[in-house]
N, C-alpha and C positions, 0 to 999 in steps of 0.2 A: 188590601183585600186579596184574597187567596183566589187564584184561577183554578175554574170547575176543568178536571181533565176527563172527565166522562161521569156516566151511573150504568146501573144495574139494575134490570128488572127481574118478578119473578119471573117463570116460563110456564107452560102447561102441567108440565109432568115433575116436578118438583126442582127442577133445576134455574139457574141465574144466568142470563143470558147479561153479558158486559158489551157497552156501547165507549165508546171515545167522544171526545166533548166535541163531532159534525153528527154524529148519531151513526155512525158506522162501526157492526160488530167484530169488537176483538178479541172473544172468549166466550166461554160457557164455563159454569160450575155445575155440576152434578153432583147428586146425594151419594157419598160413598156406603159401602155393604156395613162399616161399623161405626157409622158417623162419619162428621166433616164432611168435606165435597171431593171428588176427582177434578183438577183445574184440567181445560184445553184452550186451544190456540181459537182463533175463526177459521183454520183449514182442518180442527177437529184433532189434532197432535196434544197427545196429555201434555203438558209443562209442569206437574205438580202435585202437592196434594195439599188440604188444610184439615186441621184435626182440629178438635176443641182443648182449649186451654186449660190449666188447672184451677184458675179464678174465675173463668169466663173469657168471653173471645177466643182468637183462632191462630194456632200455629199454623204459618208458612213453611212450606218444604218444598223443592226446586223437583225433579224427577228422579235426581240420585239420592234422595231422602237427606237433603241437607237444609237443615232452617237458613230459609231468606230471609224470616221477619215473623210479625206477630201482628194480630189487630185487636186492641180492645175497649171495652165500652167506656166512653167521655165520660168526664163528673155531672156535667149538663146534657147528658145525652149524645146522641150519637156514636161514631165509632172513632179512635186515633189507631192511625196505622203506626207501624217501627219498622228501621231494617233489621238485620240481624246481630246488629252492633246495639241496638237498643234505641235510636234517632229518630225520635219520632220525623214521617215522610210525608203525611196528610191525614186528613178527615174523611170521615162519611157524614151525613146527614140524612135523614128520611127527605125522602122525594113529595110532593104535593098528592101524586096520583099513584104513589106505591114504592118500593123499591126504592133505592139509595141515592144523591148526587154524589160524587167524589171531586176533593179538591186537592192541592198541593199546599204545603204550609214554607 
């Protein structure tokens, strides 16, 4: 069985607010001006950015605009994360009351 390492809800104003598997916040995503989100820490420091994929899902990029990775949509749903190497590193799944669990694979 894969251990839940946190989820992600939406927020008010269009952005993803990321918890860790005690329920304590370690990021935000916010909608960027051309798509994808602006990534930040929980002290509010950008770490990133994700743009959208050429299939679908979401390219990773670190702050100096270098791909860490890729997420994209399961056969059966959901989401499979990768790093940048191509390895797939976990899943998403829709959560019961909205927004995503994440696991480790």
């Amino acid at each position: 069985m894969n251990k839940k390492e946190g989820y992600s809800r939406p927020g008010l104003f269009g952005n993803i607010n990321h918890y860790d598997e005690k329920g304590r916040k370690t990021g935000e995503s916010r909608p960027g001006i051309f798509g994808g989100y602006v990534e930040y820490d929980s002290q509010g420091h950008k770490t990133g950015e994700s743009h959208p994929g050429m299939f679908g899902g979401m390219n990773h990029y670190d702050q100096s605009g270098h791909k860490k990775g890729e997420s994209r949509p399961g056969m059966f749903g959901g989401i499979n994360h990768y790093d940048e190497k191509g390895h797939k590193t976990g899943h998403s799944s829709r959560g019961i009351f909205g927004g995503w669990n994440h696991y480790d694979d």
